[in-house]
N, C-alpha and C positions, 0 to 999 in steps of 0.2 A: 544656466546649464541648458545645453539645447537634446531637448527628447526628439528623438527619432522612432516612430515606429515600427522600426527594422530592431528596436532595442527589447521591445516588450511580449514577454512570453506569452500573455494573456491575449496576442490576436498573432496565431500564427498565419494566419490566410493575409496577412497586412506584409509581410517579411518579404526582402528588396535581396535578390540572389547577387552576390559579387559577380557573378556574369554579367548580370544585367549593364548595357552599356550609360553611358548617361544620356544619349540621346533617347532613349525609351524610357525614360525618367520620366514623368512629372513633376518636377518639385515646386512646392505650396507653400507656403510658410505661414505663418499666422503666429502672435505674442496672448498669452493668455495670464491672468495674475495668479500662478504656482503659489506666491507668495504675498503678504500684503491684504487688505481688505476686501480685495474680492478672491483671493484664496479658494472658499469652498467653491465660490461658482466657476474659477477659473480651473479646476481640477474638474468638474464636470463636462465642462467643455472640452477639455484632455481627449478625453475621454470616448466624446462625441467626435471626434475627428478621426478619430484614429480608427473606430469603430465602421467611421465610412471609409475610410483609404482599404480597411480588410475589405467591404464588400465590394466596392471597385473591383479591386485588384483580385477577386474570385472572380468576376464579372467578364476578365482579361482587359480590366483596365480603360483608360477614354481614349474612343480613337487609335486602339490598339498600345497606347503607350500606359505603364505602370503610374500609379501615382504614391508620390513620398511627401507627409506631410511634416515638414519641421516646424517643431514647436519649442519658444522660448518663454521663460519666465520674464515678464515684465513690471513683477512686481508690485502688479497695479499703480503703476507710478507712470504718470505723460511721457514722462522724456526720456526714461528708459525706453520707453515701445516706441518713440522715434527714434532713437539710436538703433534700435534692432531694425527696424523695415527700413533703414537706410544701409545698414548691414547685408539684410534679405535682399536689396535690387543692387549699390554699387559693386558690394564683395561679392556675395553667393549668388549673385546673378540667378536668380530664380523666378520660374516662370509666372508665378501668380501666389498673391497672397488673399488672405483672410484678414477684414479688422479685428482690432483687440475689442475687449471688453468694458465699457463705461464709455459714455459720448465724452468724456474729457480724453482717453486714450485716444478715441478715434480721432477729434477733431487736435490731438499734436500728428497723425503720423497721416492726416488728408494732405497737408499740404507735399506731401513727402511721393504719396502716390498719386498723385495730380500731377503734378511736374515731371513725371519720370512716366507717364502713360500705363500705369495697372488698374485697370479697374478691380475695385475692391468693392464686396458684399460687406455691407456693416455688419456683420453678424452679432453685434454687444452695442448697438447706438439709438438712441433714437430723439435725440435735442433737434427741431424742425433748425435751429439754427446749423445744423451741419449742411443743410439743403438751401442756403439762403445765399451761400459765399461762392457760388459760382463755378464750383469743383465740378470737374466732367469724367470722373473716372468713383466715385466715392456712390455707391446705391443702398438702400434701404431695405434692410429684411424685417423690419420692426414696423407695428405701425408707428407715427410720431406722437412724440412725447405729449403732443397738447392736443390728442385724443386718448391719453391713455385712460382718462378715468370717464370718459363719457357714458359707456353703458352704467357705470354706479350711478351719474346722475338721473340716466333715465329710471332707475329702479327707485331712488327718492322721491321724485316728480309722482311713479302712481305708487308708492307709501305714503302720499300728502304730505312730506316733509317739506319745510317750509326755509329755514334756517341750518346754516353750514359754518363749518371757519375753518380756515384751511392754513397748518403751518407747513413752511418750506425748508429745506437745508436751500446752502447758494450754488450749489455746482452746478452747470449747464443744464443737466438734463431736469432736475429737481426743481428750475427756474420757470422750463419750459413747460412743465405739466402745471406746477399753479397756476404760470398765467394762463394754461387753458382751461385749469378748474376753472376761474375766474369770471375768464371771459363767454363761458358757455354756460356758467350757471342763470343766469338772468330767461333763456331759451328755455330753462326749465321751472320756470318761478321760484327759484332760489334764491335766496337772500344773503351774500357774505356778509355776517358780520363780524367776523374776527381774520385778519390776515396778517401770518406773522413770519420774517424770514426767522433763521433759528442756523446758532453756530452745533456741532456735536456735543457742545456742552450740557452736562444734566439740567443745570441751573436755568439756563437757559429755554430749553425744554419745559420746563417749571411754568417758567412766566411765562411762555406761551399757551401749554393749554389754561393755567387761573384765569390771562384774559379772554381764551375760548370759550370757558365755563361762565366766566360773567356775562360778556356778550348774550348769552342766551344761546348759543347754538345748541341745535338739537343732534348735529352729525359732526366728525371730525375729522378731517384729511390729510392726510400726511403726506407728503412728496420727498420725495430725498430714499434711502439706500437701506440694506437690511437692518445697520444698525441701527439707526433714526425709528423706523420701522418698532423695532424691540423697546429702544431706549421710551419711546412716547406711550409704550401700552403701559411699561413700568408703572410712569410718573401718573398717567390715568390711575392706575389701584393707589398712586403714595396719598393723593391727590383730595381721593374717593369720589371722582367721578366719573359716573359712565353712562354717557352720552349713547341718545337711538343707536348712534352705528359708527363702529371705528373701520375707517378705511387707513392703507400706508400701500404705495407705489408698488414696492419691489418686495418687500421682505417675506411679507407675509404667504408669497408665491413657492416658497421653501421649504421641504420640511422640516427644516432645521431649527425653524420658527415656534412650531409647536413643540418641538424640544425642550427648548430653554425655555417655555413660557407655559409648559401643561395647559391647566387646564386656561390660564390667563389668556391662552390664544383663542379660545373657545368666541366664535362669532365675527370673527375679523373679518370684514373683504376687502381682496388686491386685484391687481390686475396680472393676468398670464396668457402668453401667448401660446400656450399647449399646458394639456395636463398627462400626466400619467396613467391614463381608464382605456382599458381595452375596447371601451364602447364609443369612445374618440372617433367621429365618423370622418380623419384626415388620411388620405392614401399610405398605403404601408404603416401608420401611425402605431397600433396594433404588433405588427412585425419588427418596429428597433424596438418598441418599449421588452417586449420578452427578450431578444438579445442583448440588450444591454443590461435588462437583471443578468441572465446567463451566463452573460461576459465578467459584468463586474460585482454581481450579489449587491448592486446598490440601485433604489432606482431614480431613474433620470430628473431633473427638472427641465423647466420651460428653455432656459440657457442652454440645456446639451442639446436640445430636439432643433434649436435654432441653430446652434454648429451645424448640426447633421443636417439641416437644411439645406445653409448656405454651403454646402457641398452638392447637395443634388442641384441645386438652382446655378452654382458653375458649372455643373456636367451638363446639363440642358442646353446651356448658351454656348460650351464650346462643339456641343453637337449641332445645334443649329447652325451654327458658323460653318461648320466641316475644316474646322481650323484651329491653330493655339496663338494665330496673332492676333495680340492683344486688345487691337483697335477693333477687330473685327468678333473679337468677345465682349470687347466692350457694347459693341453695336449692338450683339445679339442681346446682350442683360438689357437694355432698355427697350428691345422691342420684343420680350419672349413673355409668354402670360404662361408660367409657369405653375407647377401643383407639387409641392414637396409633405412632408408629415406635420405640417404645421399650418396646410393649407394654398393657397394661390400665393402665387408671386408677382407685381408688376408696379411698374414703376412710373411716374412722369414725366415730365422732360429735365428738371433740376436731379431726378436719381432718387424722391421720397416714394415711400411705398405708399399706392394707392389702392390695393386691395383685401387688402388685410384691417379686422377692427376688431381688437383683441377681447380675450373673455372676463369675465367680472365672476372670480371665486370666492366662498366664504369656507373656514370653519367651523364643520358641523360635525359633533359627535367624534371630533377624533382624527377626520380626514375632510379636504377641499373638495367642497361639492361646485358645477359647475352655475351660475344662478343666471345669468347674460352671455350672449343672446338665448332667444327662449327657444330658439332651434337644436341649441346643445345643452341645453338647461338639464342639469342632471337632479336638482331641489329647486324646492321655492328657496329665497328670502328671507332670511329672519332678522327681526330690527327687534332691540330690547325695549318695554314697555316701563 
């Protein structure tokens, strides 16, 4: 179903007047999973988009022209969301889009905008192999995946922890963070000694953290997606063990987490690329997080603040540009050193983000304190004894 936000009562400052001609149009498109396993995050993202097209378009728009952002459900499914962004450029011939959500979405609908000349802001990606194949139009809002758990290591390193194991799910992105827990752990006198990939299956999960627990690891790492995230804290209490410090990728970044896990979520650390704290010292960060309660009485995670990003990080480069041709936005996103509510923006020469090095949060008492780096550090650290 394709949402429009000329549909939605709730941002009337967003609403596209039937006068309006199409050449004053902006049209954006971007596929989000409405439905499917990323569902919660991709109704966030919704959300975040639309949220920026209202302020744009109070703003009077980029470059004098309105912006329309169409948004489909992709189900969380690859080939869905390459069938839509090939919908988005041959049919609706539209001027710019947004990546979907998951580096498996991105990397079906890269080769799509590579070939047809759109440069696209990954706003859902971040597998360093989307940066490896050569794509000239595909960039980075995320840092990459085999830094995402760096700051948790440096916090092991001065807890003197010595011993890790780290299970993976196998999708691209979940591939690319173990093998960077991996291969960065030895820099911090870290010892793998359990390494295990892992289907979504319970059973599975099982035999991975027993041989965790034997090994002797003192920490446990999880790579892989909210579920994985939930299902591995489960099997920890089926298990009864609980290891110095449970780390998981993605999930635990949600409040949705602590939800379904009370008090079992209590101590977790993930990694997130924004939090929801007024005291967030990222420009305007402060200013969406209150309209987005405002707007929607729900508030944000890390994935909607990264939407709304990768909307001001496009407004920037087609302003730098003084332009909407594509080649000439493309240019501008890999030479613009941008600042959006999530922080700097900027890129390399392959399109991976180079300025961005995401935060290290735990649950504490109820809510995500910030623990890495120690410049945003909102609590110490707590590793169980």
């Amino acid at each position: 179903m394709l949402v429009v936000a000329s549909l939605l009562g709730a941002l009337p400052g967003g609403v596209l007047h039937a006068a309006d001609e199409p050449s004053t149009i902006l049209r954006i498109g971007v596929s989000v999973g409405l439905t499917g396993e990323y569902q919660d995050i991709g109704r966030l993202q919704q959300r975040a988009y639309l949220l920026w097209q209202k302020n744009v378009n109070e703003r009077g728009g980029i470059l004098g022209r309105r912006v329309q952002v169409l948004i489909r459900d992709d189900r969380s499914d690859p080939e869905t969301a390459k069938k839509i962004y090939e919908t988005f450029i041959n049919d609706d011939r539209l001027d710019f889009v947004f990546g979907p959500y998951s580096s498996a979405n991105t990397a079906a609908i890269a080769p799509v905008v590579d070939k047809h000349g759109y440069p696209t802001l990954a706003a859902g990606a971040t597998a360093d192999a989307l940066w490896r194949r050569g794509y000239q139009n595909l960039l980075g809002v995320y840092a990459p995946a085999s830094r995402y758990a760096m700051g948790f290591l440096v916090l092991l390193a001065e807890a003197g922890i010595q011993r890790i194991a780290i299970v993976t799910a196998t999708d691209g992105f979940s591939v690319e963070a173990s093998n960077g827990m991996r291969s960065w752990a030895p820099q911090y006198a870290l010892q793998v000694s359990s390494f295990a990939p892992v289907s979504k299956d319970k059973g599975d999960m099982l035999q991975a953290a027993s041989a965790a627990q034997r090994s002797g690891a003192q920490v446990l790492l999880v790579a892989g997606h909210f579920n994985e995230a939930v299902e591995m804290r489960k099997v920890l209490k089926d298990i009864g063990w609980s290891p110095r410090a449970y780390y998981a990728t993605v999930g635990p970044a949600v409040d949705r987490y602590a939800q379904l896990l009370g008090v079992d979520a209590e101590a977790t650390f993930s990694t997130s690329t924004w939090e929801p704290r007024e005291d967030l010292n990222f420009p305007l960060s402060p200013q969406f997080l209150r309209q987005f309660v405002a707007t929607y009485a729900e508030t944000p995670s890390y994935h909607a603040a990264t939407a709304y990003a990768a909307g001001q990080i496009l407004e920037q480069a087609i302003v730098k540009a003084g332009s909407f041709d594509r080649a000439k936005v493309r240019q501008a996103l890999y030479l613009v050193d941008a600042e959006s509510i999530i922080g700097r923006y900027a890129v390399d020469r392959t399109g991976m983000q180079i300025k961005r090095f995401p935060m290290i949060v735990q649950w504490q008492g109820k809510q995500r304190e910030i623990v890495w780096p120690p410049k945003l550090r909102t609590a110490a650290p707590v590793f169980v004894h």
